[in-house]
Each structure stands twice: as C-alpha cells, then as structure tokens.
C-alpha positions in Angstrom: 6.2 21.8 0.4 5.4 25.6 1.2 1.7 24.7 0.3 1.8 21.6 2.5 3.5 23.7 5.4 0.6 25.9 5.2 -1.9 23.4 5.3 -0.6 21.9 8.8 -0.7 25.5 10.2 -3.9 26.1 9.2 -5.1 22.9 10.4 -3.6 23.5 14.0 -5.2 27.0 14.3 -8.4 25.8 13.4 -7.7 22.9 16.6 -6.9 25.6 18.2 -9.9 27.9 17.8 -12.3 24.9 18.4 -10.5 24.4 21.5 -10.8 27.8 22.4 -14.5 27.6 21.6 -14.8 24.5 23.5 -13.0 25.3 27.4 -15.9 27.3 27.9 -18.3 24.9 27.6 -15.9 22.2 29.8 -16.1 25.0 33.0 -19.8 25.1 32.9 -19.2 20.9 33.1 -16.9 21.5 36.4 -13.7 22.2 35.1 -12.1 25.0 36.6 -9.9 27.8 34.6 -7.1 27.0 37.2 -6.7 23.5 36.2 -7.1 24.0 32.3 -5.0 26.8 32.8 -1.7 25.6 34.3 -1.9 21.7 32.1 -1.7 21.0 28.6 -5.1 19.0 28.6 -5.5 16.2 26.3 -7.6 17.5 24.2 -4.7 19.8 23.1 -2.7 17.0 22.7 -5.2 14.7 20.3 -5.8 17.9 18.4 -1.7 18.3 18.0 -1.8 14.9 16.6 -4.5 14.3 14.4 -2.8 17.9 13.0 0.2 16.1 12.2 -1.4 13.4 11.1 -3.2 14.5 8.2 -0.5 16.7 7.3 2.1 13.5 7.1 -0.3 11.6 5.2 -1.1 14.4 2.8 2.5 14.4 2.4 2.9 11.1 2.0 0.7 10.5 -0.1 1.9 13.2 -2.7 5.3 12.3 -2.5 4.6 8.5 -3.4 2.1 9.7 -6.1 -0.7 7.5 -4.5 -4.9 8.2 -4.8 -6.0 6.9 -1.4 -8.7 8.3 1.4 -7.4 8.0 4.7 -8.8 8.0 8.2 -6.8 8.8 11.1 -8.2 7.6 14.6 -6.4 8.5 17.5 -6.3 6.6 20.7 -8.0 8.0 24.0 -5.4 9.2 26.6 -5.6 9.1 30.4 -7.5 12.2 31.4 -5.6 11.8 34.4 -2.3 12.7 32.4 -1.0 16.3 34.1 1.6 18.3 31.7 2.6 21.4 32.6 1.2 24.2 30.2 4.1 24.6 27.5 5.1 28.1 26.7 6.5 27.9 23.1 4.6 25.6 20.6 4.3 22.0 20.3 6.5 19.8 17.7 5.1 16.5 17.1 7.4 13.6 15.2 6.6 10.3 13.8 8.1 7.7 16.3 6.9 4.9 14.5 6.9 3.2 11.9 8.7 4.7 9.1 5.6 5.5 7.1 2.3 6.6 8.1 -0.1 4.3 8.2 -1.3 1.3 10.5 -0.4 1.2 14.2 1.8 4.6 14.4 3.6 6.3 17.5 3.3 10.6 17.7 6.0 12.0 19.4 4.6 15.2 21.4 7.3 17.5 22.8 7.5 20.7 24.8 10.4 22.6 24.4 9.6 25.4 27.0 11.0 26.5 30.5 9.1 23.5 31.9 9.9 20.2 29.0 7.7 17.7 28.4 7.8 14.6 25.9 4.4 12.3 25.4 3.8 9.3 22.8 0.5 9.5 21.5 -1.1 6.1 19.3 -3.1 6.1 16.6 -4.7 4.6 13.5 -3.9 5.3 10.3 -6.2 3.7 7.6 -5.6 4.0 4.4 -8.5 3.1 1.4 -7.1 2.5 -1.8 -9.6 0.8 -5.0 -7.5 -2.8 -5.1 -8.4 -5.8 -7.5 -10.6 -8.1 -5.8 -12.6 -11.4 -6.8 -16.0 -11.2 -8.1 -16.7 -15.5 -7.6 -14.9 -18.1 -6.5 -12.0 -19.3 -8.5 -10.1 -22.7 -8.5 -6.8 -23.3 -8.9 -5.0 -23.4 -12.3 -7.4 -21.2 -14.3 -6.6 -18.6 -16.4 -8.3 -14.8 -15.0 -11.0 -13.8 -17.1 -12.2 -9.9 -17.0 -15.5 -11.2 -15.4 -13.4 -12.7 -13.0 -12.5 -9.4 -10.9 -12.9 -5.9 -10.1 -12.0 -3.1 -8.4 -12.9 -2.3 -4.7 -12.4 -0.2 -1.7 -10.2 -1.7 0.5 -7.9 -0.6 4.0 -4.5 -1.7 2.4 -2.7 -1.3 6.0 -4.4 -4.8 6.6 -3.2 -6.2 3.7 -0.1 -8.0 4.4 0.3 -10.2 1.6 0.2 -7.0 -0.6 -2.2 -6.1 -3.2 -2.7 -5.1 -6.9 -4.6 -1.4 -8.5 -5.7 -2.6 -11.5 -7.2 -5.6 -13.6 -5.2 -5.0 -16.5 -2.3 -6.3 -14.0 -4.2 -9.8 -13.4 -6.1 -10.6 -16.9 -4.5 -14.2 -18.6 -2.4 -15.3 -15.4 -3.2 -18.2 -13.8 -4.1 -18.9 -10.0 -1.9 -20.9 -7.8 -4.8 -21.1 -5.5 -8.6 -21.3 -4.9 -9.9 -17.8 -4.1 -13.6 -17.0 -2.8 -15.0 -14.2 -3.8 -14.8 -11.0 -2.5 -10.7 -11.7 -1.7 -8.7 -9.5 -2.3 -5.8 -10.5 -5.1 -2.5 -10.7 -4.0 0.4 -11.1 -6.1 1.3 -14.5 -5.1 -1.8 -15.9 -6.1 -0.8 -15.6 -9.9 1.7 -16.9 -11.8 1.8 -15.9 -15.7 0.0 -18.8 -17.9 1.7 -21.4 -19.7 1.2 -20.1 -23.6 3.0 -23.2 -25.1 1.8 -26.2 -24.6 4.1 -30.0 -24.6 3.6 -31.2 -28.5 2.7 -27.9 -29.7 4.2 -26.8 -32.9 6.6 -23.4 -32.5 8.8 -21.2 -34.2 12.4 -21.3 -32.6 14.7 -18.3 -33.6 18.0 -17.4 -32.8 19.7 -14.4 -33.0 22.8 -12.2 -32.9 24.4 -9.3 -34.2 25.2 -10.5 -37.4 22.2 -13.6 -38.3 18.9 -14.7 -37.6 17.8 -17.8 -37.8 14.2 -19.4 -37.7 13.5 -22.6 -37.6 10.3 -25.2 -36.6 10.6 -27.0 -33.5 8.0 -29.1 -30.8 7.8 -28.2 -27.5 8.4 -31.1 -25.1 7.1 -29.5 -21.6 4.6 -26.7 -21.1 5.8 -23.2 -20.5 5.2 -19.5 -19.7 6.8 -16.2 -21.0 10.3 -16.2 -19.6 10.9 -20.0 -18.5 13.1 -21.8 -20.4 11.6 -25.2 -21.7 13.1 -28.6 -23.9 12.2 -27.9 -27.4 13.2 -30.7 -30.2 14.4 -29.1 -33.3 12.8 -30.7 -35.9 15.4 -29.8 -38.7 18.1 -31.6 -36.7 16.7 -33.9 -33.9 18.2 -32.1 -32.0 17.0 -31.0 -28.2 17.7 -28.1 -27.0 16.6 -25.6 -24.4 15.0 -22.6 -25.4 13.0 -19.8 -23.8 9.3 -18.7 -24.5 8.6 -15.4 -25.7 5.0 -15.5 -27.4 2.1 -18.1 -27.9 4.0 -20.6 -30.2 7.7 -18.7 -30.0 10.7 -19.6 -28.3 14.0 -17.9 -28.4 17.6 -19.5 -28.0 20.7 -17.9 -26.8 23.7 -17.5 -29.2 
C-alpha cells in the first residue's frame, strides 16, 4: 500500500509540474495571471483525476490479482466552470460505481477556507486477453482447440461476461451459433454429453464400508454431473444414476 501511496503522489507532482510548465504558455494565449490565479482551472482538476485514476486502478488491479492494460479518458469540463483557488490540497473519491472501470464518477473536493465539491466523468477501459472465436461455429458442437484463441478485448463492454483461457472452453458444447471473432461467454457452453442413450457403462456404488461395480445401459444422453436413467443389466432394474466419466455413472447409497 505504502508503494502504491507513493506512486499517486508522484503522479500528482508530476500534474503538477506540467501544469506549472504549461500556465506560461496559456498567458501568452490571453489568459491573464489574475484569472489563473484566484480559480482552480480545469486543467487542475482533469490532472487531479486522471491522478486518482490510475492510482485506483493500479490498485485495483493488484488487489484482484488481474493482468490488464487500462486506459483512462476523462471527460472535457466547461471552461466556463469558476472555483475558487483551494488552499489545502485536493481529495478526489470514487462516486461511482463501486469499481473502477466503465462509466465512473470522481468526486473532487476542497476542504479550504473557501469549500468546493465537483463530479468529474470519465472512462475507464480495461483490456484484458479473453477467449474469442476463430470461425463460425454452430450449435451443438463440441470446441475444438482450432476453434478459439486468445484476444485483446475492453472487458467493461462485455456484459455477458467473459472467459481467460482456452483450456476453460476445450470439449464443451455450444448452445448457440457463434461468428467468428465473438467473444465467448460463459453461457454459450454447456459441458458435453460423454454418455450416450444405449451406450454400455460401468455403474458403481459406494460407501464407507462396500463398493460395488456393476454393468449397466444408459437410456438418455448425459453430461458430467447430470443424473440420467440407467438399466442395470444384472437386475433389470432402472435406476437413476449420475455421470462421472466417459462410460461411468455413480449411484448414491
């Protein structure tokens, strides 16, 4: 944290100094010292935000252990805007939303002999490498590794969230037709079915104290997890069981 603290104070005097470097430049334009010197221009207060900006997302970033570029645009003010000089130093605050990226509201304050509070917007993008869609895919086939890839992507656009890494996607099936270049989202997979209605498997069942194998036929498809009818063929019996593996079901006892 002291590191980070250091890095937002370093980043404002360097606003700071450019400003400085800059005011000059604005009288010779037909500003006059008098009015620079008596308003907190806007300049100062972009500068105040993009400083808290990067600072919050570096932050951010860190604390939710996330590789990402970001780009922080702020929005232009009304040079019109007329706040009286502030004699102590700024404090900025995230208004909105809780996290830093998107649409977000700065909170500028003055807490001098003459207070002051301004909302500054801003744009907070955020590239992260997500999975994406090399060609177009329909529905109800399996992902293949030469199916997607990895790509640069804003991820504050995408709503319908977003996966990091292949490895995630590889063997489950779409619920959807995708095009490529789209970006995968986790509802357009669903895990593939690994048994199959008539295949031959192996049911066990298990406690503390037994195990029991014995061979069964699947009468509906299934995936890992979901619990399908499965004819013991020992017995006759039907019974529901729930798929582990490729040709493996498990039953409760």
């Amino acid at each position: 944290m002291n590191t980070l603290t250091t890095l937002f104070r370093h980043l404002m005097a360097k606003r700071r100094n450019l400003l400085a470097a800059v005011l000059p430049a604005l009288c010779c334009l037909g500003y006059s010292p008098a009015s620079t010197a008596s308003v907190t221009s806007p300049e100062i207060l972009i500068g105040t935000t993009e400083g808290f900006l990067e600072y919050t997302v570096e932050e951010y970033l860190q604390r939710s252990n996330i590789q990402g570029r970001s780009e922080i645009q702020v929005s232009r003010l009304d040079p019109r805007l007329r706040l009286a000089q502030c004699d102590k130093e700024l404090t900025a605050n995230l208004e909105s939303p809780a996290q830093p990226l998107g649409r977000v509201t700065v909170r500028i304050r003055c807490d001098g002999s003459a207070p002051w509070t301004v909302y500054v917007p801003a744009h907070v993008r955020l590239y992260r490498d997500v999975v994406v869609v090399t060609r177009p895919l329909r529905r109800g086939v399996p992902v293949q590794p030469a199916d997607v890839t990895v790509a640069e992507r804003d991820v504050g656009t995408l709503n319908q969230g977003f996966l990091t890494a292949t490895e995630q996607v590889l063997g489950q099936k779409t619920t959807r037709a995708l095009v490529a270049d789209q970006v995968l989202a986790p509802l357009h997979l669903q895990q593939a079915e690994v048994v199959s209605k008539g295949d031959h498997v192996v049911i066990s069942a298990a406690s503390t104290s037994i195990n029991v194998r014995m061979p069964g036929e699947a009468l509906a498809n299934g995936a890992p997890g979901e619990q399908i009818r499965v004819r013991n063929l020992s017995s006759g019996r039907v019974i529901r069981a729930r798929v582990t593996a490729p040709g493996q079901v498990q039953v409760e006892m």
